[in-house]
C-alpha positions, 0 to 999 in steps of 0.5 A: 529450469525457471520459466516465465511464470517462476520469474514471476514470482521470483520477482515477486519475492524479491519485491517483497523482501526490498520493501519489508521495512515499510508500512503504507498507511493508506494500505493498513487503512483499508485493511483496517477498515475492511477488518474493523467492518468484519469484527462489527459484523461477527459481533452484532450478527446483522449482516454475514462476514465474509466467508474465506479469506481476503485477497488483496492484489496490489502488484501493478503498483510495484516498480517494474524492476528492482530499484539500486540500494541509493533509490530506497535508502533510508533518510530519515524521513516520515516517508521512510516506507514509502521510499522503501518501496517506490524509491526516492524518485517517486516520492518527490513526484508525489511530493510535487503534486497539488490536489484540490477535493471539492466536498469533504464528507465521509468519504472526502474525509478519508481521502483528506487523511490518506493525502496527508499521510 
């Protein structure tokens, strides 16, 4: 018997091996920033490393149902991963977009990166 909470999961599952091909560069930046922090810490013992692990919950922005196979095929485009995981449709819904950042210092400057990526 499989209630709402395996349903869940099982969702989840099934979310997660549709979009194991894919590499979201925004997502390996923060990570990379989060543990490039951390080393920096460890290593020059000025300020505590996080203690225990690091939980990171980024399930909302999956689609809600799995998308058909044509929605995530490969085209052969520097969007591969993304279009793995949010389909084709989202894709050119970002691609439509026009943004516009007033001040590009540290923290504009790491956002420039991640819309060009």
């Amino acid at each position: 018997i499989i209630n709402a909470e395996d349903e869940k999961i099982v969702a989840m599952l099934k979310h997660m091996a549709s979009g194991s091909r894919a590499i979201l560069s925004p997502m390996c930046a923060a990570v990379g920033g989060i543990v490039g922090q951390e080393v920096l810490k460890a290593c020059s013992g000025k300020f505590t490393p996080i203690q225990g692990f690091l939980y990171l919950d980024a399930s909302e922005t999956l689609p809600d149902a799995l998308l058909p196979s044509d929605e995530v095929a490969l085209s052969g485009t520097r969007y591969d991963s993304q279009i793995a995981v949010f389909g084709k449709s989202m894709q050119e819904k970002i691609m439509n977009q026009a943004q516009f950042l007033v001040g590009a210092g540290a923290i504009g400057c790491e956002m420039l990166k991640n819309w060009a990526l």
